[in-house]
Z-matrix of the N, CA and C atoms (Angstrom, degrees):
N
C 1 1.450
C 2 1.529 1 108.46
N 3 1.751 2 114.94 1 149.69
C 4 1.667 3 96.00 2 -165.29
C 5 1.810 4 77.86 3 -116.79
N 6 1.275 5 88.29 4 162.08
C 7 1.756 6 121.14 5 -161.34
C 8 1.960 7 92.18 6 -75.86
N 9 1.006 8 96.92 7 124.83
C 10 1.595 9 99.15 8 178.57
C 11 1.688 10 108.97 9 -59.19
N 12 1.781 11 108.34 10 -28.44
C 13 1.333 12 94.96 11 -171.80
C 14 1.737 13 117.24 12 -75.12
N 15 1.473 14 107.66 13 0.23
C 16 1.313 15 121.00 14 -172.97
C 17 1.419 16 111.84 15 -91.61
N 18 1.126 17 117.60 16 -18.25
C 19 1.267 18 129.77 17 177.21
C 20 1.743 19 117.26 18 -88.24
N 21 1.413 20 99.01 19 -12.55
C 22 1.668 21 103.95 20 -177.56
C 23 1.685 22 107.43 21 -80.72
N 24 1.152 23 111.42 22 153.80
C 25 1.392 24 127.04 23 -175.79
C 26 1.556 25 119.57 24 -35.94
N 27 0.905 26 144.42 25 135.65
C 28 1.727 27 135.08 26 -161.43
C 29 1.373 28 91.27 27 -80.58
N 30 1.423 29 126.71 28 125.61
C 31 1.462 30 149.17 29 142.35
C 32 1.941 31 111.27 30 -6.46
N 33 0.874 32 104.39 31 124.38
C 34 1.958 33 93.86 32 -177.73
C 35 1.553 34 84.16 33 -93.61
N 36 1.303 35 86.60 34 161.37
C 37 1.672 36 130.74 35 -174.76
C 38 1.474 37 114.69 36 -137.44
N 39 1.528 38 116.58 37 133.59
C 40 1.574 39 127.94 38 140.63
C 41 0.769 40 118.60 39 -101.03
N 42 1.861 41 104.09 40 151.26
C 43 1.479 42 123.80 41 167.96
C 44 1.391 43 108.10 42 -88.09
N 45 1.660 44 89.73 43 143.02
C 46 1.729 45 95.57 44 -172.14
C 47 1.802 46 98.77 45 -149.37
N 48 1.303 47 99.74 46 135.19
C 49 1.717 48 100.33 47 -174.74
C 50 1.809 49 101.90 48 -101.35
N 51 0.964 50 90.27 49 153.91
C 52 1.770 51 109.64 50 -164.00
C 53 1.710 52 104.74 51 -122.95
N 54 1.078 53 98.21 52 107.08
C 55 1.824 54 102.78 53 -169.07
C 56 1.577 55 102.21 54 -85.84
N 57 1.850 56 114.65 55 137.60
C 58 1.135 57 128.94 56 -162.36
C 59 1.513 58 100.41 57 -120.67
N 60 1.520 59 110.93 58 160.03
C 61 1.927 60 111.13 59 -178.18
C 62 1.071 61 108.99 60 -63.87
N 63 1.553 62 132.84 61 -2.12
C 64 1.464 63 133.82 62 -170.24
C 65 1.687 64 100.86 63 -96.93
N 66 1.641 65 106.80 64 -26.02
C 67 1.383 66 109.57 65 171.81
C 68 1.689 67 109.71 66 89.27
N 69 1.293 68 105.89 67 5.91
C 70 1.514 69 125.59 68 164.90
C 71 1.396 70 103.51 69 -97.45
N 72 1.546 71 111.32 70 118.47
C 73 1.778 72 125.92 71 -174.25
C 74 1.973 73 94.68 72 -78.49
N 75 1.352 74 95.56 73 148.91
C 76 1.518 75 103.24 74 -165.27
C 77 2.122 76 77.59 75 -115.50
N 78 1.473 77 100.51 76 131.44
C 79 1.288 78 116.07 77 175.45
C 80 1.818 79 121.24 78 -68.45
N 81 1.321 80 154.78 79 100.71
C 82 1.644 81 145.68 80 -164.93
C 83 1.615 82 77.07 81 -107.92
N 84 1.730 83 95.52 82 177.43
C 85 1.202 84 125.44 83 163.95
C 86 1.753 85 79.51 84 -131.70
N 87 1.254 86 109.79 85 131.74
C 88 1.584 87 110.94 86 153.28
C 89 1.587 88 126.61 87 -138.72
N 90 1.397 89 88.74 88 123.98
C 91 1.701 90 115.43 89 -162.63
C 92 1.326 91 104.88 90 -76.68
N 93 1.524 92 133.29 91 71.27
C 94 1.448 93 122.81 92 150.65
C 95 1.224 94 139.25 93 -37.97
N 96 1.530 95 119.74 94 144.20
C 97 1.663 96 132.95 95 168.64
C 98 1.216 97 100.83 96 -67.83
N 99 1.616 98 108.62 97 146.87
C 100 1.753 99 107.93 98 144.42
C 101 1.609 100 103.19 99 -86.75
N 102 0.928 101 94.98 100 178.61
C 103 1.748 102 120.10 101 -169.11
C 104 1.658 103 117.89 102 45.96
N 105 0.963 104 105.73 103 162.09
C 106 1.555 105 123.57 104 -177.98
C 107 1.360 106 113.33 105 -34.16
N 108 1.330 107 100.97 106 145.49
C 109 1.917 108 121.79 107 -166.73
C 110 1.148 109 109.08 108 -129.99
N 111 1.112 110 109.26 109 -148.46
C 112 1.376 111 132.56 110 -59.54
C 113 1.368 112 131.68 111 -18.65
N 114 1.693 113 121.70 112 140.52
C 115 1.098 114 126.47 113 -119.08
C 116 1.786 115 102.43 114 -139.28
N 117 1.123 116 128.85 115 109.13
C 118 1.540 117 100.76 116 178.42
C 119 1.382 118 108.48 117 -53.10
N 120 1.411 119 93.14 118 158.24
C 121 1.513 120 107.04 119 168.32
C 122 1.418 121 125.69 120 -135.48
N 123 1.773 122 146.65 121 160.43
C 124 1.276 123 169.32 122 38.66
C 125 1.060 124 108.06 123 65.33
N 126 1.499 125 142.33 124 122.17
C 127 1.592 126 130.77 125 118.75
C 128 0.809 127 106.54 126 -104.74
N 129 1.732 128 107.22 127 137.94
C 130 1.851 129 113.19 128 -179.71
C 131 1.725 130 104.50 129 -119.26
N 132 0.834 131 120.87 130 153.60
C 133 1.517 132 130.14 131 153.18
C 134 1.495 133 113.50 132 -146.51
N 135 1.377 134 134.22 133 169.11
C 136 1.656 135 125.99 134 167.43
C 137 1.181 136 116.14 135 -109.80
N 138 0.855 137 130.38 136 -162.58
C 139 1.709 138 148.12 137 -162.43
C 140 1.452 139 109.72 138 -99.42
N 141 1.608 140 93.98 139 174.06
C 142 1.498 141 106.40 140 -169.04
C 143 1.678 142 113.56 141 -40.39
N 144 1.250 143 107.20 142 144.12
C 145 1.555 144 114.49 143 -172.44
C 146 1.729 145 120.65 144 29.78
N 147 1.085 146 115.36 145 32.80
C 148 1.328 147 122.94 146 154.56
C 149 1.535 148 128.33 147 -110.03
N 150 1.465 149 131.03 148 145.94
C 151 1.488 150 127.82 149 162.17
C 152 1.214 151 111.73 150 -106.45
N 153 1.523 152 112.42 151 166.54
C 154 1.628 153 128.83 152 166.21
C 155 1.675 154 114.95 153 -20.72
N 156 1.273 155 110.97 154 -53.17
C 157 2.025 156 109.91 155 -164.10
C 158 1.635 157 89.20 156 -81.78
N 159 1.546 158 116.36 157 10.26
C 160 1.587 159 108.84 158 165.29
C 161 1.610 160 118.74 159 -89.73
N 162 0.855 161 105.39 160 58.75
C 163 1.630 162 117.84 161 -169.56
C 164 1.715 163 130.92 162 82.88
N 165 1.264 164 102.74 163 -8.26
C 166 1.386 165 97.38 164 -168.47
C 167 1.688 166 118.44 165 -62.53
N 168 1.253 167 113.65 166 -22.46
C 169 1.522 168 104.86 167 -169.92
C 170 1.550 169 114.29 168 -78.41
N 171 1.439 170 125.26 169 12.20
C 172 0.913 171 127.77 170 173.79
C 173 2.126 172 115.14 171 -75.81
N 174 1.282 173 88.67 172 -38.28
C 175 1.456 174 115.17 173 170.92
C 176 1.305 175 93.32 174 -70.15
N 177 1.473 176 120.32 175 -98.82
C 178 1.554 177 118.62 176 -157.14
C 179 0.905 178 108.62 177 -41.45
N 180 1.980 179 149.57 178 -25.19
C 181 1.520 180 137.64 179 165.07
C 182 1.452 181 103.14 180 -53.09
N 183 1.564 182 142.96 181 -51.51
C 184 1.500 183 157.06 182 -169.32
C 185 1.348 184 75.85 183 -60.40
N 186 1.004 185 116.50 184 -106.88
C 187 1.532 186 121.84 185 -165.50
C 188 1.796 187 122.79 186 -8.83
N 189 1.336 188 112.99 187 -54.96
C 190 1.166 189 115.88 188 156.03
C 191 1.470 190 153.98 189 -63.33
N 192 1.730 191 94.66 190 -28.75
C 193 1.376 192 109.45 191 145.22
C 194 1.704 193 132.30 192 -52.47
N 195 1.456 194 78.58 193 -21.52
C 196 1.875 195 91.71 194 -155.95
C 197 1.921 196 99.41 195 -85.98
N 198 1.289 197 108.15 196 -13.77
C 199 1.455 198 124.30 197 -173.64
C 200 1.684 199 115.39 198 117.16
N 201 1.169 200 119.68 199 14.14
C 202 1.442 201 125.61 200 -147.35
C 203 1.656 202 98.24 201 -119.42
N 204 1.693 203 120.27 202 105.39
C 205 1.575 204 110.11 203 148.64
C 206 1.058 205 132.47 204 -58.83
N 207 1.394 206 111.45 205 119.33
C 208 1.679 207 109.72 206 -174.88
C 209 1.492 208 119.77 207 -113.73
N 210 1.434 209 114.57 208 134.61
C 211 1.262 210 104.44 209 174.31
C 212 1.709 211 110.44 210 -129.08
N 213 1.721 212 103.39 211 137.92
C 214 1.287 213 110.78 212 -153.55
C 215 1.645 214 87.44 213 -119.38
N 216 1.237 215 100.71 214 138.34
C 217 1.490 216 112.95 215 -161.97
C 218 1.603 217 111.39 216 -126.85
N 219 1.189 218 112.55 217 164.53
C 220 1.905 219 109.64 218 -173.74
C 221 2.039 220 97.59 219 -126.89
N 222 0.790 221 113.59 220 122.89
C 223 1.159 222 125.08 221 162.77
C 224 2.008 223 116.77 222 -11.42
N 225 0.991 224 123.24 223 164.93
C 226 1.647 225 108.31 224 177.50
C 227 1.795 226 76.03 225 -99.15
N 228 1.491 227 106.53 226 158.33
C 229 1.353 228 121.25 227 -172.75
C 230 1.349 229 117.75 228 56.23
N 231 1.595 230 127.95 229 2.40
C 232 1.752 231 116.97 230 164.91
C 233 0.937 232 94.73 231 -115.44
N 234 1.565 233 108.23 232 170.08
C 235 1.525 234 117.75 233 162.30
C 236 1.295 235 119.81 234 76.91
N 237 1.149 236 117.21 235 -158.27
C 238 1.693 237 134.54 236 162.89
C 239 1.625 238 93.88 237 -46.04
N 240 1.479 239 109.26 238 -75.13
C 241 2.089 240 112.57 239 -167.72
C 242 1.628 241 95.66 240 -10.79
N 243 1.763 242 83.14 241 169.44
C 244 1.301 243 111.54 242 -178.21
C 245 1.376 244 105.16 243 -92.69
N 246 1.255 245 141.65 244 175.12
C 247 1.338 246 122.48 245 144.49
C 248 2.056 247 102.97 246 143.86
N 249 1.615 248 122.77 247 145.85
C 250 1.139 249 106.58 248 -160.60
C 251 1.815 250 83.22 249 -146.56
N 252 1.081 251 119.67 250 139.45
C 253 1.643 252 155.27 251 1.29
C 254 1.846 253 84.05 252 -51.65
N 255 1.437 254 93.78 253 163.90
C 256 1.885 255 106.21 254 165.89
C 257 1.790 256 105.12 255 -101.60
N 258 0.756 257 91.71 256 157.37
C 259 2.050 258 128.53 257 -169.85
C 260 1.677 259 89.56 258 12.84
N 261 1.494 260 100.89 259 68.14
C 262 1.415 261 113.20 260 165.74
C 263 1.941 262 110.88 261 -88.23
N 264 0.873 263 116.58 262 113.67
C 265 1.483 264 121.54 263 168.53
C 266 1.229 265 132.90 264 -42.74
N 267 1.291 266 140.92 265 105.48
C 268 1.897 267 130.78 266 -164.49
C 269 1.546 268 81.60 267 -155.30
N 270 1.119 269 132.95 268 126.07
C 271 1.121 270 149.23 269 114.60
C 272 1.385 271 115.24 270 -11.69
N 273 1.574 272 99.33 271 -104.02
C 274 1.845 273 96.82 272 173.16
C 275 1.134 274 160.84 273 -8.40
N 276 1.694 275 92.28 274 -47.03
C 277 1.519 276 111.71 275 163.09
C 278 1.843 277 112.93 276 -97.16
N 279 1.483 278 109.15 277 -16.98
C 280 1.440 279 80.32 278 -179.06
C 281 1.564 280 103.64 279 -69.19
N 282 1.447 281 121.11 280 -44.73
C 283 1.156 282 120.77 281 160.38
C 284 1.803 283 142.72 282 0.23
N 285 1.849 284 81.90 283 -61.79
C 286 1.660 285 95.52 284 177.82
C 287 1.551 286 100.45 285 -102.52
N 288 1.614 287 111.16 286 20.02
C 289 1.980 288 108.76 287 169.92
C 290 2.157 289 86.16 288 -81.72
N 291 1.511 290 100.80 289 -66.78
C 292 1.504 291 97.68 290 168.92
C 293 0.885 292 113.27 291 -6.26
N 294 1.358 293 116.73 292 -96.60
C 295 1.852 294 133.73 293 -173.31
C 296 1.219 295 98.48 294 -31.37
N 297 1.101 296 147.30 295 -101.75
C 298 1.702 297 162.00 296 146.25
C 299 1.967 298 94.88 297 30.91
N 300 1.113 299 116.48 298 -59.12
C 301 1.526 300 131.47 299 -163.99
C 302 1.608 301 94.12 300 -72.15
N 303 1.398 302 117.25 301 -57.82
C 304 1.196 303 118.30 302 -177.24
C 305 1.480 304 114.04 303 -42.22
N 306 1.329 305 104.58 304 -72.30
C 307 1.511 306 112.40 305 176.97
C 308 1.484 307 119.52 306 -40.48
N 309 1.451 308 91.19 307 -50.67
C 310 1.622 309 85.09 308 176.89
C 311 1.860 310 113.05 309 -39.11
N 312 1.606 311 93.33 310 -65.84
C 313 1.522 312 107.44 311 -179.59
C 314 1.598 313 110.37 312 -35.12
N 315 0.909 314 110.67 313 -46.75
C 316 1.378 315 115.35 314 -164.87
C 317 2.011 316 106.35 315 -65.38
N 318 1.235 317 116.07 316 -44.30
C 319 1.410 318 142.93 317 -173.83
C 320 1.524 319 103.27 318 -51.36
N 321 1.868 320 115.28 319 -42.61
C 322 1.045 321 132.78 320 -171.17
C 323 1.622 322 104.93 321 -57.49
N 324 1.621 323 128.43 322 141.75
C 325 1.248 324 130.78 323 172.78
C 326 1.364 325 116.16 324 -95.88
N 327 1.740 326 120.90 325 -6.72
C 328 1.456 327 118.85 326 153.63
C 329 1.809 328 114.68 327 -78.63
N 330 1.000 329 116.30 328 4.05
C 331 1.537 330 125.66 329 -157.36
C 332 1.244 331 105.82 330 -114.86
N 333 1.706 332 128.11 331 101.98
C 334 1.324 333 136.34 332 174.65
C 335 1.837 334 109.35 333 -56.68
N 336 1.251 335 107.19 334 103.65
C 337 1.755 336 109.07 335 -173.85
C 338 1.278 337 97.68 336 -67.31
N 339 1.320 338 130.22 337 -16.85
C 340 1.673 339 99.01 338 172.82
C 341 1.164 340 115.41 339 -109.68
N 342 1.539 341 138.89 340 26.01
C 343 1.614 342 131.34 341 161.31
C 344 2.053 343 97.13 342 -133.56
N 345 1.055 344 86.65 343 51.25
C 346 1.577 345 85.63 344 152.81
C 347 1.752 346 114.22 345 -97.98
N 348 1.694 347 98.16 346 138.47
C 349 1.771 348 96.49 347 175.06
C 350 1.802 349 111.25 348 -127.81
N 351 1.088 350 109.42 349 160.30
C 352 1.170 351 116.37 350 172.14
C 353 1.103 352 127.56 351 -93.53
N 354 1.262 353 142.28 352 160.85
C 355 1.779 354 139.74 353 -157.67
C 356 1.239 355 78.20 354 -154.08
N 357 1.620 356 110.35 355 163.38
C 358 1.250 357 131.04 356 -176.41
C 359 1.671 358 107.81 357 177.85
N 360 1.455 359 142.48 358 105.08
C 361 1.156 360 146.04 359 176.18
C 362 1.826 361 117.14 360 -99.83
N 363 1.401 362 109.27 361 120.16
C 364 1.438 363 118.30 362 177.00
C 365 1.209 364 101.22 363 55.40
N 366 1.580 365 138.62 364 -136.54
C 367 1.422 366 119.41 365 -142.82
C 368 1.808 367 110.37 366 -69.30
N 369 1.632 368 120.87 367 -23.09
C 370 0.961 369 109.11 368 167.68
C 371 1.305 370 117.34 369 -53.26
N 372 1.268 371 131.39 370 -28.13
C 373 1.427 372 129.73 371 171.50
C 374 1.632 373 118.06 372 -21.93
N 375 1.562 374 108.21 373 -67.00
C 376 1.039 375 98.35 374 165.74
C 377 1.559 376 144.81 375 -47.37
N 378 1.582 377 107.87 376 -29.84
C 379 1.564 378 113.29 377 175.66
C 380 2.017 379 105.35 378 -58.06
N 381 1.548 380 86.52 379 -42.81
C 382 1.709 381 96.62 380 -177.03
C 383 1.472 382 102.96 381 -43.33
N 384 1.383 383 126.30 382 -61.97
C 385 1.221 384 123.67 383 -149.66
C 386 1.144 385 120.21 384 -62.90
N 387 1.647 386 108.76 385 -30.26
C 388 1.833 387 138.02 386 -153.02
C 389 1.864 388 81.51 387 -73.22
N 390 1.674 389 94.61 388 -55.02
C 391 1.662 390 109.01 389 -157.93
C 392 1.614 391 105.99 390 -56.16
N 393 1.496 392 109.90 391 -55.87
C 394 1.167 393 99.89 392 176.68
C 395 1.940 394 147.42 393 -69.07
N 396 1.720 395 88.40 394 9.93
C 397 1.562 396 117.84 395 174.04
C 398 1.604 397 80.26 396 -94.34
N 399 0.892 398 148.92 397 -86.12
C 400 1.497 399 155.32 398 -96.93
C 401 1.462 400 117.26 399 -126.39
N 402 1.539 401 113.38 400 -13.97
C 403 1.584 402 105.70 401 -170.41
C 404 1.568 403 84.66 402 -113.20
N 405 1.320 404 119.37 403 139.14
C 406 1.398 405 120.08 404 -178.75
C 407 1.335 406 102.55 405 -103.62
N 408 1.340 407 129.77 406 -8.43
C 409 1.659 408 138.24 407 156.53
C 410 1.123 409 114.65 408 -42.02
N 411 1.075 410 129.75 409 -51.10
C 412 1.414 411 144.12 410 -152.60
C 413 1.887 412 116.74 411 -83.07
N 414 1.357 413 108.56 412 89.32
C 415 1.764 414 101.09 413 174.36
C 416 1.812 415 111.48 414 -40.68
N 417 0.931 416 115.27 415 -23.61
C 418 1.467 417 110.29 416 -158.36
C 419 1.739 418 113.44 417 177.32
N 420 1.134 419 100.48 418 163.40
C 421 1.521 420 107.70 419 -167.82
C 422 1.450 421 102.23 420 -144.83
N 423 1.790 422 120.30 421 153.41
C 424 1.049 423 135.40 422 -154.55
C 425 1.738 424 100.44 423 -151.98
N 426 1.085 425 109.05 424 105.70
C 427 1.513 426 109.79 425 164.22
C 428 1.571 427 118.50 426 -123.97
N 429 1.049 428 106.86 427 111.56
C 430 1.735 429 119.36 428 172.56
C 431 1.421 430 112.11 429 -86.96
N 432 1.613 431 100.64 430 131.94
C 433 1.231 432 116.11 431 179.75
C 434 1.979 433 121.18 432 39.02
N 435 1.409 434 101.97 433 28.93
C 436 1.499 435 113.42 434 -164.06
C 437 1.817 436 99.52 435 -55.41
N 438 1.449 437 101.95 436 158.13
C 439 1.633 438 119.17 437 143.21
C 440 1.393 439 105.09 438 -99.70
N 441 1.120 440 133.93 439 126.18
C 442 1.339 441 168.02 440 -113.06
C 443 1.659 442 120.69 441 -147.20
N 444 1.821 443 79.63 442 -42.35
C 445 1.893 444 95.73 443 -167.14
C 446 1.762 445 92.10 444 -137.42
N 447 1.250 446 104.32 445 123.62
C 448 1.636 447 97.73 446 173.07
C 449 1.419 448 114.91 447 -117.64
N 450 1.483 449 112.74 448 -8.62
C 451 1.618 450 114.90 449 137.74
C 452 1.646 451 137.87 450 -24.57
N 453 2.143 452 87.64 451 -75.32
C 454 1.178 453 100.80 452 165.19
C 455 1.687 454 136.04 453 -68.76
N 456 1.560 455 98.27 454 -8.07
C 457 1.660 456 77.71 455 172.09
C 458 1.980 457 107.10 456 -113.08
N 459 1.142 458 106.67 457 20.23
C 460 1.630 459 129.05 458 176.08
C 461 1.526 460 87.56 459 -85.55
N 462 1.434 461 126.21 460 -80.80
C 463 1.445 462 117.76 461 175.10
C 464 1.528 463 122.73 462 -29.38
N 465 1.299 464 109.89 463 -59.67
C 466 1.782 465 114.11 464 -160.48
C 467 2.042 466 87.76 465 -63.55
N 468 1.151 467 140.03 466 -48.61
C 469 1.485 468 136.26 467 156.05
C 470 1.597 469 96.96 468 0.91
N 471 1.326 470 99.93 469 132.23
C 472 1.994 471 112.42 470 173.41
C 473 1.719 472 92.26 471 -61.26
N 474 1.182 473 130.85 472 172.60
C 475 1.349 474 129.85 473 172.81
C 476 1.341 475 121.49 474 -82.79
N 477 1.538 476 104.79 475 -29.50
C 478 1.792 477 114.92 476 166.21
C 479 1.262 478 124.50 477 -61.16
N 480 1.314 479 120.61 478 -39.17
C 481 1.553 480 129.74 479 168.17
C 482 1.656 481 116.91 480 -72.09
N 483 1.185 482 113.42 481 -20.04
C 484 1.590 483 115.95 482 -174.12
C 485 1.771 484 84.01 483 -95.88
N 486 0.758 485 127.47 484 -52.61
C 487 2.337 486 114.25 485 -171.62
C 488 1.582 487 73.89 486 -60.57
N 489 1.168 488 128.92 487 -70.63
C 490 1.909 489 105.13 488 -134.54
C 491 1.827 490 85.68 489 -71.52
N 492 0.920 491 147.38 490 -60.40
C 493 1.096 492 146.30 491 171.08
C 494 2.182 493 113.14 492 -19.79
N 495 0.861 494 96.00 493 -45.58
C 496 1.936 495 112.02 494 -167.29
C 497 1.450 496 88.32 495 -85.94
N 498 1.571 497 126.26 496 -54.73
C 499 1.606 498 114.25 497 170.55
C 500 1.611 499 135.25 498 -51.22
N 501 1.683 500 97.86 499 -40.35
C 502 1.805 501 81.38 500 163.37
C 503 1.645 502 115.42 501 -80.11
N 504 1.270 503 94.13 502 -15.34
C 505 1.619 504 87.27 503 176.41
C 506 1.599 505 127.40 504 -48.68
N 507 1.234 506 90.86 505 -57.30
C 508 1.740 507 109.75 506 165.33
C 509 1.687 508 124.53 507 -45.74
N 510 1.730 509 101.43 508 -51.76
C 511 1.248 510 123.64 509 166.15
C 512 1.348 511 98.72 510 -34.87
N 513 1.108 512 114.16 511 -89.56
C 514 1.656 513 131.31 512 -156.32
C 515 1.729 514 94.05 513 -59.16
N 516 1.043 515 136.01 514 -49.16
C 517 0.954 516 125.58 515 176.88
C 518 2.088 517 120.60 516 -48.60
N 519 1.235 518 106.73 517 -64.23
C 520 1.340 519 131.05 518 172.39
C 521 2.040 520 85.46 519 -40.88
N 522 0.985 521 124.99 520 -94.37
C 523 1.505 522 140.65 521 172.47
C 524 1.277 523 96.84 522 -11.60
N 525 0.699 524 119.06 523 -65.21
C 526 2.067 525 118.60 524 178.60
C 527 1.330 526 99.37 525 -40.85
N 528 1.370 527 114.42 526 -72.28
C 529 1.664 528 122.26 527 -165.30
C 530 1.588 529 99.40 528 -41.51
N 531 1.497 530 132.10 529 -50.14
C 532 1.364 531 145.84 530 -167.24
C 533 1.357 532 90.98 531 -80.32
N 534 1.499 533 148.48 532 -2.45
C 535 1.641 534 128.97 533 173.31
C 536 1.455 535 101.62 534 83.84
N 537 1.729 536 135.51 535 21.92
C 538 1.531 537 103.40 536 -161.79
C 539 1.815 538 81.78 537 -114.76
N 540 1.179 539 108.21 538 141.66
C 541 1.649 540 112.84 539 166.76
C 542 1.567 541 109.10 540 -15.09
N 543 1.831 542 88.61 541 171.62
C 544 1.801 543 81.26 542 -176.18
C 545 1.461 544 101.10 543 -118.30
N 546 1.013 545 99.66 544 155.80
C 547 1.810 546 109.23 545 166.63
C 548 1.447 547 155.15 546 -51.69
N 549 0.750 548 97.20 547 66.82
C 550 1.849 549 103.31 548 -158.87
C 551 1.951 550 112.52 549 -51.54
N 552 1.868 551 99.81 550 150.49
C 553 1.464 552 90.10 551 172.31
C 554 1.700 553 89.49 552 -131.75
N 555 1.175 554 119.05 553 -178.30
C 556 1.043 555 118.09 554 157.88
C 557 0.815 556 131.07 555 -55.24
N 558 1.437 557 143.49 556 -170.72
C 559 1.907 558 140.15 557 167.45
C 560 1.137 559 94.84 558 -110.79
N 561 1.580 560 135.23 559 -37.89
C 562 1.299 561 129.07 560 -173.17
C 563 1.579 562 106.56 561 -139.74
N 564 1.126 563 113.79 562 -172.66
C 565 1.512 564 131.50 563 -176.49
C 566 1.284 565 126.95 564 146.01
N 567 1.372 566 96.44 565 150.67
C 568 1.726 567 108.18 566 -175.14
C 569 1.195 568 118.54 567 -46.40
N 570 1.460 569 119.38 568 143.89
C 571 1.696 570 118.05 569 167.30
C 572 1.552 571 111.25 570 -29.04
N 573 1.661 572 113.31 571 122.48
C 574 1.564 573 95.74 572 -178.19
C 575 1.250 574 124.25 573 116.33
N 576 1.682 575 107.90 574 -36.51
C 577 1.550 576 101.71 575 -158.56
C 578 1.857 577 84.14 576 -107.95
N 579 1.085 578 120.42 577 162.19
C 580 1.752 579 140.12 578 179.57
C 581 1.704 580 99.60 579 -73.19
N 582 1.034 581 102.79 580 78.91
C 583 2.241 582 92.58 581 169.81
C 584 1.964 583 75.14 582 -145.18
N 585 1.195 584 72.37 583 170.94
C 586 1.722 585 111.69 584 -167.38
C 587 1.884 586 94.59 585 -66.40
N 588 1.493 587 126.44 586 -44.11
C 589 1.189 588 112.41 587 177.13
C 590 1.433 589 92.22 588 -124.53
N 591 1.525 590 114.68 589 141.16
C 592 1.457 591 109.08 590 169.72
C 593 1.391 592 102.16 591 -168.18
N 594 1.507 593 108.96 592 87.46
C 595 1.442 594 128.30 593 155.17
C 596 1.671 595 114.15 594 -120.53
C-alpha cells in the first residue's frame, strides 16, 4: 500500500548559493516548511562523483514531508557550485563544503540550531561518520548505504587495478605541482575498464 504522504504534491524548493573562503558559491536546493519555526533541519549531499539532480530530491521531498528543512547541496567544483578544475575529487574540502552548509543552516532564522542533521549516501558516508564524531552542531547523523573504510575497499581492489590506479594518481598529482591540467577517470565502468568504480 503506498503512504498517502507520498502521493502528496512534491514540497517546492529554492535555489540558494552559499559563499565559501575559496569565494566559489557552493549550489543547495532548500526545501522549506510552511508555518512557523524554527524547524529541524537536513544536510544532504551524494557520493563519490555524483551531484544533487542525482537523485537526491526524492529524499529531501520525504524529509520535508516528514517536518524536516532540507538543504541539498553540490560539492564546490560539481554540479551547480562554483569552483575550477570541474568535478575534481578532494576529500578535505568536500568535507569542509559540509561544515560550510551546516553553518549556513544553522545561521538560518527558520532553522532550529539545535536539531540540525547530516545525511550522507555511499561514499559521502564517510564524510557522515567523520562529521558526526567531530561537528558538535550536528543533533545527529545519517549515512545511507555509506563506505565507511576507504582503506578497506582499496585493499579488496585486484592488485593490478590498485598500481595502475595509485600511478595516475601520483601522475596527476606530480602534474598539479608542474601547473599541467588534471586527469580525469571515469566515475564508473564495466568490469575491466580503469574508472574509479567498476564492478
Amino acid at each position: 500500500m503506498t503512504d498517502v504522504k507520498d502521493q502528496a504534491a512534491a514540497p517546492g524548493r529554492t535555489t540558494v548559493r552559499i559563499p565559501t573562503p575559496s569565494g566559489d558559491d557552493l549550489e543547495a536546493w532548500l526545501y522549506l516548511l510552511d508555518g512557523k519555526g524554527p524547524h529541524p533541519a537536513v544536510v544532504m549531499a551524494h557520493g563519490i562523483g555524483a551531484v544533487k539532480a542525482g537523485g537526491l530530491a526524492p529524499f529531501a521531498e520525504r524529509f520535508c514531508r516528514e517536518g524536516f528543512t532540507a538543504v541539498v547541496f553540490d560539492y564546490r567544483q560539481w554540479g551547480g557550485s562554483g569552483g575550477q578544475p570541474r568535478e575534481e575529487l578532494c576529500f578535505s574540502r568536500q568535507l569542509e563544503d559540509y561544515g560550510i552548509v551546516i553553518g549556513w543552516a544553522a545561521a538560518q532564522p527558520g532553522i532550529d540550531v539545535g536539531q540540525i542533521f547530516a545525511w550522507g549516501t555511499s561514499f559521502a558516508g564517510m564524510y557522515i561518520v567523520e562529521l558526526a564524531a567531530s561537528d558538535a552542531r550536528l543533533a545527529g547523523a545519517i549515512a545511507q548505504s555509506p563506505l565507511v573504510d576507504g582503506l578497506a575497499a582499496a585493499i579488496m581492489a585486484r592488485p593490478a587495478r590498485s598500481v595502475r590506479l595509485l600511478a595516475l594518481a601520483v601522475q596527476d598529482r606530480l602534474g598539479s605541482l608542474a601547473g599541467r591540467p588534471p586527469r580525469y577517470l571515469p566515475g564508473a565502468g564495466a568490469p575491466g575498464e580503469l574508472a574509479v568504480g567498476s564492478t
